[in-house]
C-alpha positions as CSV (number, residue, x, y, z in Angstrom):
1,X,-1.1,9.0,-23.4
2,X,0.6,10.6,-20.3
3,X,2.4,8.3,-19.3
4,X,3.5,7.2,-22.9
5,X,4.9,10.7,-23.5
6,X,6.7,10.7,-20.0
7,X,8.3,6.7,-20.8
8,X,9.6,8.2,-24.2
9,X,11.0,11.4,-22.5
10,X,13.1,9.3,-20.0
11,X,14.2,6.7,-22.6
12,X,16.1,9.8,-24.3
13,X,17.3,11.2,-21.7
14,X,18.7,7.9,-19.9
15,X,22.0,6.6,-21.0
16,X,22.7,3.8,-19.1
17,X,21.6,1.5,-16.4
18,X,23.3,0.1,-13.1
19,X,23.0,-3.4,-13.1
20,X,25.1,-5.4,-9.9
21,X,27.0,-7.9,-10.9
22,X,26.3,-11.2,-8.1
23,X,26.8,-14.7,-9.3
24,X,24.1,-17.6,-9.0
25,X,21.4,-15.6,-7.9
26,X,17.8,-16.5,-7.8
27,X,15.6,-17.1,-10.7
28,X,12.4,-16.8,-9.2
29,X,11.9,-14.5,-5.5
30,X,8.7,-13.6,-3.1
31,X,8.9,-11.2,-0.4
32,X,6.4,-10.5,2.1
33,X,5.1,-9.5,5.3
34,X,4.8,-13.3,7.2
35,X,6.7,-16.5,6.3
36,X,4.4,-19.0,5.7
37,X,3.1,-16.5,3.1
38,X,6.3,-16.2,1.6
39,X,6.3,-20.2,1.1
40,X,2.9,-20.4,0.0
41,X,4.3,-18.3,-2.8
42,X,7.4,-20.3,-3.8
43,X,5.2,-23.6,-4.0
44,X,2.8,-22.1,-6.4
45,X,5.8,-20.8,-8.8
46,X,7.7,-24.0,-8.1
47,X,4.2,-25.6,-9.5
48,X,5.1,-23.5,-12.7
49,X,2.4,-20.5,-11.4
50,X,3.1,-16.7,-12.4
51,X,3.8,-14.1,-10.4
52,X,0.0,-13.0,-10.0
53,X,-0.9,-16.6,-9.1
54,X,1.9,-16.5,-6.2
55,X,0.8,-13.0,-5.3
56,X,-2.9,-14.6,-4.3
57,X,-1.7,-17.8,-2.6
58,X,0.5,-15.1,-0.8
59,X,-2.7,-12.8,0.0
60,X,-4.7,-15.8,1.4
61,X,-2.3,-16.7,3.7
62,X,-2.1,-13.4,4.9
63,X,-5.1,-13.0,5.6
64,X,-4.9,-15.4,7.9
65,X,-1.5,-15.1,9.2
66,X,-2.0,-11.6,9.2
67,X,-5.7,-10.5,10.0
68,X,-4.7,-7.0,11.5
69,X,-3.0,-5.5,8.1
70,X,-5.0,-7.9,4.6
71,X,-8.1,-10.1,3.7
72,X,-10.3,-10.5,1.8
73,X,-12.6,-8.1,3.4
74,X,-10.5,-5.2,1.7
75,X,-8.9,-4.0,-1.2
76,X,-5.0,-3.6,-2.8
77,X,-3.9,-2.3,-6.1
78,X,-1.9,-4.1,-8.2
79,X,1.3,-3.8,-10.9
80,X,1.9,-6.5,-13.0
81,X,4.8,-6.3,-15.5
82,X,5.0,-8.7,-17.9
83,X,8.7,-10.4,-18.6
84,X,7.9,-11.1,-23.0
85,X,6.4,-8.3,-23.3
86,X,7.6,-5.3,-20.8
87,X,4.1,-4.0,-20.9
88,X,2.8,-2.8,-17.0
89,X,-0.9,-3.7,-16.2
90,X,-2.6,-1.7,-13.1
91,X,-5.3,-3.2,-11.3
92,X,-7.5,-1.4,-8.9
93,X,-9.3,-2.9,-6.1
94,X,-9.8,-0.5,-3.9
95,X,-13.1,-0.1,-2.0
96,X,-15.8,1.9,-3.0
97,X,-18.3,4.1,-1.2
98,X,-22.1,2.3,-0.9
99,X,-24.3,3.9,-2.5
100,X,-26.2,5.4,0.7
101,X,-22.8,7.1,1.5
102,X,-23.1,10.8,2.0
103,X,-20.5,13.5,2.2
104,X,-21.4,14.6,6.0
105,X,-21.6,10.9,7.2
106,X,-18.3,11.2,9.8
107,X,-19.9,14.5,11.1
108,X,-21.4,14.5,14.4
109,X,-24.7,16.5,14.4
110,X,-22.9,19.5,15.6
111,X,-20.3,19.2,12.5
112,X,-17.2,18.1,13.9
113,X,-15.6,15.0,12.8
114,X,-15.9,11.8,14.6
115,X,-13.1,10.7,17.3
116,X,-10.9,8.1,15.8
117,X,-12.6,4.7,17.8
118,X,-16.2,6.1,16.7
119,X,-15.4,6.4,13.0
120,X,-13.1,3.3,12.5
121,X,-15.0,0.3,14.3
122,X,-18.2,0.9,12.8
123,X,-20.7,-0.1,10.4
124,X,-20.1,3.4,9.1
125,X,-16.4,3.1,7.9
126,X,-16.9,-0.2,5.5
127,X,-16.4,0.2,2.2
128,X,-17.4,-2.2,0.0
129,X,-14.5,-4.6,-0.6
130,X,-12.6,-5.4,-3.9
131,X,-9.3,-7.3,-3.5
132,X,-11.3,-10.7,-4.7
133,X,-12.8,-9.2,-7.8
134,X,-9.2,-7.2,-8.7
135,X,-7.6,-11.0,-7.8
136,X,-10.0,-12.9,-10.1
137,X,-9.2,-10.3,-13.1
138,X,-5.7,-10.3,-12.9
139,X,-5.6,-14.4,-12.7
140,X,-8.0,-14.3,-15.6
141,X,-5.7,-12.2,-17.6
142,X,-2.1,-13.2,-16.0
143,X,-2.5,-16.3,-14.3
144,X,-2.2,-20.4,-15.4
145,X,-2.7,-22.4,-12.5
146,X,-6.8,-23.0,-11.6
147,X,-7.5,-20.3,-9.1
148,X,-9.0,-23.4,-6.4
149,X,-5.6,-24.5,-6.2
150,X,-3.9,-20.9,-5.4
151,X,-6.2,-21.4,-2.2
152,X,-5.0,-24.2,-0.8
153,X,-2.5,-23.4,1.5
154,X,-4.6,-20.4,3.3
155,X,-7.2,-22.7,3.7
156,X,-4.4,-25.6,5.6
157,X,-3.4,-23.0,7.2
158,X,-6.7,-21.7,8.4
159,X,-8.1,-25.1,9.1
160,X,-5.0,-26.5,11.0
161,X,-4.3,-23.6,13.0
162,X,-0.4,-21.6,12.9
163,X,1.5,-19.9,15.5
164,X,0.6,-16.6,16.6
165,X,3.1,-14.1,15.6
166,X,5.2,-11.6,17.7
167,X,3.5,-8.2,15.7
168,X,0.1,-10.0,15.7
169,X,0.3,-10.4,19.2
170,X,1.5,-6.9,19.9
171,X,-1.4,-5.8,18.3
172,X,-4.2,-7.8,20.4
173,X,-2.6,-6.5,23.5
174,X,-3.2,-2.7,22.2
175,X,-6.4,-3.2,21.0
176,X,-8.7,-4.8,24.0
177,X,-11.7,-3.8,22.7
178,X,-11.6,-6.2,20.1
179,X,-12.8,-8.5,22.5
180,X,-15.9,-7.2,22.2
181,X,-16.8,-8.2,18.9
182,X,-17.6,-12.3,19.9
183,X,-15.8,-14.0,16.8
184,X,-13.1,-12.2,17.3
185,X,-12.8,-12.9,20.9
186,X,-13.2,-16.8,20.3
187,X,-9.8,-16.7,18.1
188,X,-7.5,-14.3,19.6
189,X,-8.3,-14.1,22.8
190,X,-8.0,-16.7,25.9
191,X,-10.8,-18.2,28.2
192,X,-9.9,-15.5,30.7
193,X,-10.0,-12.7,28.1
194,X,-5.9,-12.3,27.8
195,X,-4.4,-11.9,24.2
196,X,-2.8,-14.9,22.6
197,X,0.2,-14.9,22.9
198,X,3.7,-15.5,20.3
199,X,3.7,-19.1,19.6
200,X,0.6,-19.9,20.6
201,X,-1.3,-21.9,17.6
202,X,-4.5,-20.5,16.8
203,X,-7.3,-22.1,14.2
204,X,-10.0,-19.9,11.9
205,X,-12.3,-23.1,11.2
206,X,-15.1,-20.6,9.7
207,X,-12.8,-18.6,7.2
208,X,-11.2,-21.9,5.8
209,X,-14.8,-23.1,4.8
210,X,-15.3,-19.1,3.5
211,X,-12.4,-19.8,1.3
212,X,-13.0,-23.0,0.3
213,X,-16.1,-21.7,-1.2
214,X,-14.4,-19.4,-3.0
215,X,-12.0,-21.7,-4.7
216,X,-14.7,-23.8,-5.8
217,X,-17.4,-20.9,-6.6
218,X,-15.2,-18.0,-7.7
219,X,-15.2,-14.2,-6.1
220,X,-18.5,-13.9,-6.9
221,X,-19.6,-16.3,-3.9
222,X,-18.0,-12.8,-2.0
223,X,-20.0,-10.8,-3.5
224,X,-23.3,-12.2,-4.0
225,X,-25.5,-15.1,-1.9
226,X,-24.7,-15.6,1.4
227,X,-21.5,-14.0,2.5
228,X,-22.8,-11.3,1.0
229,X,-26.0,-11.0,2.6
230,X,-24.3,-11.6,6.1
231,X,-21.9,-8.2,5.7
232,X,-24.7,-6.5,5.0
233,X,-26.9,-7.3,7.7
234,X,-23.5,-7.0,10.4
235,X,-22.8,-3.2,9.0
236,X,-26.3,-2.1,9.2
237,X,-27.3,-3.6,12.4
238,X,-23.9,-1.9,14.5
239,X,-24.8,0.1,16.7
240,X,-23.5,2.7,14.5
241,X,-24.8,0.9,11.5
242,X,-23.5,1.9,7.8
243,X,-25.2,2.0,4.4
244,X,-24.3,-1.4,2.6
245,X,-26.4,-3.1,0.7
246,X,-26.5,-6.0,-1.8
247,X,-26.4,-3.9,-5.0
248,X,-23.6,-2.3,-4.1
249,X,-22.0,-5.5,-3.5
250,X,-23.0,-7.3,-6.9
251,X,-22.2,-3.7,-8.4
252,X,-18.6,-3.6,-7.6
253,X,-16.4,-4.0,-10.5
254,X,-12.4,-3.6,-10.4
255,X,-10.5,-0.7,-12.9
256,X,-7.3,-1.0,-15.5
257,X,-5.5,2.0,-15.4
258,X,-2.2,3.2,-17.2
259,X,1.0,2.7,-14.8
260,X,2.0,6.2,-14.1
261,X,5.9,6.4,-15.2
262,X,8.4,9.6,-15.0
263,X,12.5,9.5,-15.4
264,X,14.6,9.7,-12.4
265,X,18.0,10.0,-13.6
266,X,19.0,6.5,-15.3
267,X,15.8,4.6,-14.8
268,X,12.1,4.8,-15.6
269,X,10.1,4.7,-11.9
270,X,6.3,3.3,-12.3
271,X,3.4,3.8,-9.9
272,X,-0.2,3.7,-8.9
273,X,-2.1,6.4,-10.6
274,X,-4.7,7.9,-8.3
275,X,-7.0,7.2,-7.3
276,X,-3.4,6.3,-5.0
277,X,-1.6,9.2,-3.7
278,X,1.9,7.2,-4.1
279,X,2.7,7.2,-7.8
280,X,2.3,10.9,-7.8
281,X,4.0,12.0,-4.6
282,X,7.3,9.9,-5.1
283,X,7.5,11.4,-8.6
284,X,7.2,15.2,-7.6
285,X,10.0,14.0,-4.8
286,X,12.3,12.4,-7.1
287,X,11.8,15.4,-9.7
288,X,12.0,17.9,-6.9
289,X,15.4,16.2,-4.8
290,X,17.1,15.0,-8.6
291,X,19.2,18.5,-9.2
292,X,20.7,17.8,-5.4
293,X,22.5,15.1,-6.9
294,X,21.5,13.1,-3.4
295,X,23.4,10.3,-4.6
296,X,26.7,12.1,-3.4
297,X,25.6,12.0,0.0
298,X,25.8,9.1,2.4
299,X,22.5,7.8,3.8
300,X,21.4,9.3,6.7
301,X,23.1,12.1,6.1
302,X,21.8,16.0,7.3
303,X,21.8,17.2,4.2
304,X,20.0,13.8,2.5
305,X,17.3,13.6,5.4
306,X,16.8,17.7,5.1
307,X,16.0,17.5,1.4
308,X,13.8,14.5,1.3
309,X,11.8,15.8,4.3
310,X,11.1,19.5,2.4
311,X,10.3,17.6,-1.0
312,X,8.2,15.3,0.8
313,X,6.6,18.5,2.3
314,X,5.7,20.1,-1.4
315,X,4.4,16.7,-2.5
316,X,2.1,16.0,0.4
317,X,0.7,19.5,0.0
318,X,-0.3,19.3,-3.4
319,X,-2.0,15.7,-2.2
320,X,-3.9,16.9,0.1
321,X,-5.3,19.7,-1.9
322,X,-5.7,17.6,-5.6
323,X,-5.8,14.0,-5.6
324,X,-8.5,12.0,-5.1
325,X,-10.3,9.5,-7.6
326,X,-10.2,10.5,-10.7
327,X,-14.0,9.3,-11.8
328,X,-15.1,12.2,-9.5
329,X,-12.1,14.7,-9.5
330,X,-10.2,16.3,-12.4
331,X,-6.4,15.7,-10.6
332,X,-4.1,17.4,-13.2
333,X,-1.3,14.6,-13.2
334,X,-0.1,16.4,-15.9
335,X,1.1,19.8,-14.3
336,X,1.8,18.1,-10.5
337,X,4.8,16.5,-12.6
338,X,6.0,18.9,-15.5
339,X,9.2,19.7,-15.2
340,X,8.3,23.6,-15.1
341,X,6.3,23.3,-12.1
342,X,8.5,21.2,-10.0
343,X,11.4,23.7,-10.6
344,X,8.6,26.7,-9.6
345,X,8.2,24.4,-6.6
346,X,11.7,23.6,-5.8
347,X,12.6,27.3,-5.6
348,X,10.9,26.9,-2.3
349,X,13.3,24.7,-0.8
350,X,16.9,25.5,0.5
351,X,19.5,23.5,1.5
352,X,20.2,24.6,4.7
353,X,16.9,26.1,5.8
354,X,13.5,24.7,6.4
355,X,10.3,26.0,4.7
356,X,7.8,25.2,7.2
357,X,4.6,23.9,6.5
358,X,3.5,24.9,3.2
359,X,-0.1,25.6,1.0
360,X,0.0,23.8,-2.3
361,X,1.0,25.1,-5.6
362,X,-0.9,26.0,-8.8
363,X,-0.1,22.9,-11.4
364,X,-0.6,24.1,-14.8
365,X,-4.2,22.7,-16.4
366,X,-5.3,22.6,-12.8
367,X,-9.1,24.0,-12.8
368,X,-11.3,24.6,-9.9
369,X,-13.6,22.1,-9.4
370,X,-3.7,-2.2,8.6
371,X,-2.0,-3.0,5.0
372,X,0.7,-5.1,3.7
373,X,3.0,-5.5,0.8
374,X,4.1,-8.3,-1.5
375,X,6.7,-8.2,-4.0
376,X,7.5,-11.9,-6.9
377,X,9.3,-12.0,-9.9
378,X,8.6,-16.0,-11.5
379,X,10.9,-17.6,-13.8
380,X,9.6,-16.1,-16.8
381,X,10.7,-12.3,-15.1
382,X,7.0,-11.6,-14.6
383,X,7.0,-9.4,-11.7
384,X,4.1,-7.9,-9.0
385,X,4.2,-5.6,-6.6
386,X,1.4,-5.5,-4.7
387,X,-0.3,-3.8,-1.6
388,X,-3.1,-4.9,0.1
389,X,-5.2,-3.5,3.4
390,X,-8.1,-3.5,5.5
391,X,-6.8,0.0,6.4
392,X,-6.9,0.3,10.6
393,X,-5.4,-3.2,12.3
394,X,-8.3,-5.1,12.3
395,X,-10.2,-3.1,9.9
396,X,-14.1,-1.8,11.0
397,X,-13.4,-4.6,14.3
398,X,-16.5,-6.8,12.3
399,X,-15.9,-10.2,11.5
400,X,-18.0,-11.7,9.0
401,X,-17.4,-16.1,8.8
402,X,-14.1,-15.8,9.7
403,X,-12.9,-12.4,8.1
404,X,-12.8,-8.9,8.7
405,X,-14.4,-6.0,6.9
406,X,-12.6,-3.2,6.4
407,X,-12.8,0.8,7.4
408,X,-11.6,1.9,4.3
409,X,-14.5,4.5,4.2
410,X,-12.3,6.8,6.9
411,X,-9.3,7.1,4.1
412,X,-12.1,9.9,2.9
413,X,-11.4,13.3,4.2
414,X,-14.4,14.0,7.1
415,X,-15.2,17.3,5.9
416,X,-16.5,17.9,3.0
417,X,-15.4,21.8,2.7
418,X,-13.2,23.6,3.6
419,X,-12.9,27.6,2.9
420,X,-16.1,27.5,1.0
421,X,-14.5,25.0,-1.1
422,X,-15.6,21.4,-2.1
423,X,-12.6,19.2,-0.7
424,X,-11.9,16.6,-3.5
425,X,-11.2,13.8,-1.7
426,X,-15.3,14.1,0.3
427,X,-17.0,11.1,0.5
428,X,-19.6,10.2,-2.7
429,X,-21.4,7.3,-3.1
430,X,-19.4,4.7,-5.3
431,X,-16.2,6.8,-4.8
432,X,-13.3,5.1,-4.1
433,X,-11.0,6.7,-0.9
434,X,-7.3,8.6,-2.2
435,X,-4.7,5.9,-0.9
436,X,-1.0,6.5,0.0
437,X,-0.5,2.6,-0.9
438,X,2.4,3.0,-3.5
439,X,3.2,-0.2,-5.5
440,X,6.3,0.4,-7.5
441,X,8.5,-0.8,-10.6
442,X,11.6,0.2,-11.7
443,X,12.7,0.0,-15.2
444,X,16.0,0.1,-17.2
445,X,15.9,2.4,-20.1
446,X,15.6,-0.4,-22.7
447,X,12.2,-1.4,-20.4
448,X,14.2,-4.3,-18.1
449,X,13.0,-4.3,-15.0
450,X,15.2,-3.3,-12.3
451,X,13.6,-3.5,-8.5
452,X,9.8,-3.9,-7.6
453,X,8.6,-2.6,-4.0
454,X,6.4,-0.8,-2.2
455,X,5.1,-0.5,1.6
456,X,2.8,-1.0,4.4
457,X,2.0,2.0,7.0
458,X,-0.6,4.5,5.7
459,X,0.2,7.7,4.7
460,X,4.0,7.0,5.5
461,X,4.4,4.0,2.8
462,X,4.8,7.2,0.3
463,X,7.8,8.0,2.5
464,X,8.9,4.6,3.3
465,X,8.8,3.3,-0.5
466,X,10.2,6.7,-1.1
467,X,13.3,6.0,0.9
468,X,13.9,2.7,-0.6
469,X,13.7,3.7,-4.4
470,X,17.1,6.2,-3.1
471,X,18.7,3.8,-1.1
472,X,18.4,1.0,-4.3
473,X,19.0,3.9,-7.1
474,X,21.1,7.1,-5.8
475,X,23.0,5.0,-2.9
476,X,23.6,1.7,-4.5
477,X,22.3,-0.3,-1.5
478,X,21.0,-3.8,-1.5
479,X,17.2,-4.8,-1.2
480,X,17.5,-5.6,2.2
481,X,19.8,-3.2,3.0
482,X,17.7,-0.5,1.4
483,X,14.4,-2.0,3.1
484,X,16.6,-2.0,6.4
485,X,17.3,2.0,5.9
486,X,16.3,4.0,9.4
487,X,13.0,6.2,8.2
488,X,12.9,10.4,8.1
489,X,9.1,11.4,7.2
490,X,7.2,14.4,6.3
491,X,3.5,14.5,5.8
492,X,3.9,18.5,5.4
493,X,4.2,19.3,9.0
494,X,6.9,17.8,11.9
495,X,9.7,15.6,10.4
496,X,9.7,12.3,11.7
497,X,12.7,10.3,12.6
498,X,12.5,6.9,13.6
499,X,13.8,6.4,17.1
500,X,16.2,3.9,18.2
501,X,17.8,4.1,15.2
502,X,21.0,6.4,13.9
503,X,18.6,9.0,11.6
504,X,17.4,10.2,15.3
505,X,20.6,11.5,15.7
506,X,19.7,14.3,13.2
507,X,17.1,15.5,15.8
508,X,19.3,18.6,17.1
509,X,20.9,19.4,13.8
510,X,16.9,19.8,11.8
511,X,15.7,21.8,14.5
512,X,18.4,24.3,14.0
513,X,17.4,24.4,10.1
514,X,13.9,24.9,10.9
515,X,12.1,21.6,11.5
516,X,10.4,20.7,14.0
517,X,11.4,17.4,14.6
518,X,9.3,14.4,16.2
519,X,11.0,10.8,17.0
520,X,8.8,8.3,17.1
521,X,8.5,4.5,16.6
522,X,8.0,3.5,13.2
523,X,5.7,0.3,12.2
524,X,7.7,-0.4,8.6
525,X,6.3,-2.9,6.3
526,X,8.8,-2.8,3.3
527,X,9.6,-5.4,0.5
528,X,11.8,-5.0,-1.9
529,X,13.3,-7.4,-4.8
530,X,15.9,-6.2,-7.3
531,X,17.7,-7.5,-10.0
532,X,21.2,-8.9,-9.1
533,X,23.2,-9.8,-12.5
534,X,20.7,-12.7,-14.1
535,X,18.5,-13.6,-10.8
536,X,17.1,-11.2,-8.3
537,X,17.9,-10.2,-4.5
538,X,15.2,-9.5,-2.2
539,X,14.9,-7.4,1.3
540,X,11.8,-7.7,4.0
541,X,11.1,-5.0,6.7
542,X,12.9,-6.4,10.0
543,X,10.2,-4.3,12.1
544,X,7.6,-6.9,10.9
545,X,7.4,-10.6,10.5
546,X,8.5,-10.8,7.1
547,X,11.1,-12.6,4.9
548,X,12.3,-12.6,1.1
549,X,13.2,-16.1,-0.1
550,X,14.3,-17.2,-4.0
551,X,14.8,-20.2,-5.5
């Protein structure tokens, strides 16, 4: 009913829509993280498939293409906006807490949180996985071709080995201790223990056969029989074993929810709802940044990068303090965006002074209490946008026939107080972890769409998808170009500019309005596709392996 109310709000107030004007543009467009995923994806739509049976011949290839950021061993949410009808469907597949999950479980006995390594690769951190169950019901409801024959090139693929790419191999050679875990090792490492390297081909003989069993049996041959019974017995026999257990496997069961949709100026911008952070946070930023009129200002500009870093501040803050899933956790979505509350808020910010790190606000009805992105539009202008993880690259380091489990269990905050107070994003058993993942469709005021996108890179894809919405709505940019846009960050401490990269130039000039400024190296993992007169345009992050491609 929200988000109802908030869709007819912004249909009155919008008057008009920008719509570029290119001749003999694509009909049909995939963009994603890894080439061969991105044709995987065109043959299925050139087979006459929809945009949700391209989006899981995409995710299988990923998975293999791309072990380090998506499989099938983790989770992804989902927005699918149908073309006849302009209705958005939201799928959730994120992970959910075992049932033997308690809120003190990345404690040490002493009560401090566990280091990083000791948390992440661990039978501890797995969540129990739902990107095949939230797959099976969107085909179900969205798809046409048979699901067995969406697997089909993953499992090629798989079977027949593919070149090792430049990021994947920049991640073996940080992460040496994944040797350790033997299946691992026997794929993407050499006889003397060095990391493949770019170009070499490399085969994952046991996940083609998992997948072929898949195709034929369904997601339930994931979740019950025995690939189930082998992730259970790998997390509870690590050496620092975790709770899974069968039942919680044959228990999972993906969510619909509403899209969550606000005005920002001409256009209706839709989101995740939590339990995702995104939708939320890059609706408080647009709200809190629209009276700037940002669009007058050139990207990368002082005054642009100033403004999105102090909204992004407020928004992070309430976050951290309110949103976690909503089965557990009364987040008042309501008050974070009412338009009285985000001008209380944006009193708080000045243009030419920093705020500093902030507390969060009081929303009214509030009462105490490695991933990757795909974006397709078909022919029938059925679009996704889709993000998918195993959270850390590599996930939990496990490997179970040929795929890795994830450590989605660690997106949960490690204490469960703090001040006396019950922190709502604690772990729970068959909670599912807040997420920054931030799938993302925009809409013309007679319900067109207009762009879909969305990121990769933890809590910095609210940022990062952030960004791209103002370079395609408020600058004008292209998808690529908008994708390509150097990346400012704030997470509600240091602003981050990304180095090597004109934005980082700002550095001096934030420091004397207050920020403290960091420049660091940023990961990326944008995709972006955006209507271009009658066909579409697409952009794909340069700082990954990615392409966009129509036909």
């Amino acid at each position: 009913m929200i988000v109802r109310r908030l869709l007819g709000v912004a249909l009155l107030l919008v008057a008009a829509c920008h719509v570029p004007s290119v001749q003999a543009a694509p009909q049909s467009m995939v963009a994603a993280a890894h080439p061969l995923a991105v044709e995987a994806g065109l043959e299925i739509l050139r087979r006459g498939g929809t945009a949700v049976d391209a989006a899981i011949a995409v995710q299988m290839v990923l998975g293999v293409v791309e072990p380090h950021a998506s499989g099938i061993g983790g989770g992804g949410f989902l927005l699918n906006y149908d073309g006849t009808s302009q209705a958005i469907t939201v799928y959730d597949g994120r992970e959910t807490a075992p049932a033997g999950a308690s809120p003190t479980m990345f404690l040490t006995p002493g009560g401090r949180p566990l280091g990083y390594r000791e948390a992440v690769a661990s039978g501890i951190s797995v969540g129990v996985p739902g990107l095949l169950a939230m797959l099976e019901l969107a085909h179900t409801e969205k798809g046409k071709l048979a699901w067995s024959e969406l697997f089909g090139p993953a499992i090629a693929a798989a079977r027949d080995g593919f070149a090792v790419s430049p990021r994947l191999a920049a991640w073996l050679q940080r992460i040496p201790a994944l040797r350790e875990e033997q299946a691992i090792r026997e794929i993407y490492f050499a006889s003397d223990g060095s990391a493949r390297k770019p170009g070499e081909r490399i085969a994952n003989p046991a996940l083609a056969e998992t997948m072929d069993l898949i195709a034929r049996q369904g997601a339930r041959a994931m979740y019950e029989g025995p690939v189930a019974a082998e992730m259970v017995d790998r997390v509870r026999s690590h050496p620092r074993p975790g709770t899974l257990a069968a039942a919680d496997l044959a228990g999972y069961r993906p969510v619909k929810r509403e899209p969550m949709c606000g005005p920002y100026r001409v256009w209706i911008v839709c989101g995740m709802p939590p339990p995702s952070s995104g939708g939320i946070a890059i609706l408080q930023v647009l709200g809190l940044i629209q009276p700037f009129d940002i669009q007058r200002d050139p990207p990368n500009d002082l005054r642009a990068v100033h403004l999105i870093a102090e909204a992004s501040r407020l928004a992070f803050a309430d976050r951290d303090r309110y949103v976690a899933d909503p089965a557990f956790v009364d987040v008042p979505v309501a008050g974070l965006l009412s338009p009285a509350y985000l001008a209380e808020r944006r009193t708080l910010m000045s243009p030419d002074r920093s705020m500093g790190k902030v507390g969060p606000g009081v929303p009214p009805g509030y009462v105490e209490r490695g991933t990757s992105h795909v974006s397709i539009v078909d022919r029938w202008g059925n679009a996704v946008s889709f993000t998918t993880t195993i959270e850390a690259p590599f996930g939990a380091h496990i490997m179970v026939r040929g795929f890795l489990l994830n450590n989605e269990l660690t997106d949960f905050s490690p204490r469960p107080e703090l001040d006396g107070k019950p922190v709502a994003n604690r772990v729970q058993p068959g909670k599912r972890p807040r997420s920054s993942m931030s799938p993302t469709l925009v809409l013309d005021r007679e319900g067109k769409l207009v762009a879909a996108l969305g990121s990769a890179g933890g809590a910095r894809i609210i940022g990062d998808t952030l960004q791209a919405l103002i370079g395609l709505l408020d600058w004008d940019l292209s998808a690529q170009a908008a994708v390509d846009l150097p990346r400012v960050a704030n997470l509600n401490g240091a602003t981050e500019l990304e180095e090597g990269t004109p934005i980082a130039d700002q550095a001096a000039a934030l420091r004397a309005l207050g920020h403290e400024v960091q420049v660091r190296r940023h990961e990326g993992g944008l995709t972006a596709i955006r209507r271009n007169g009658d066909g579409w345009e697409g952009g794909a992050d340069p700082r990954r392996d990615g392409v966009a491609r129509g036909e």
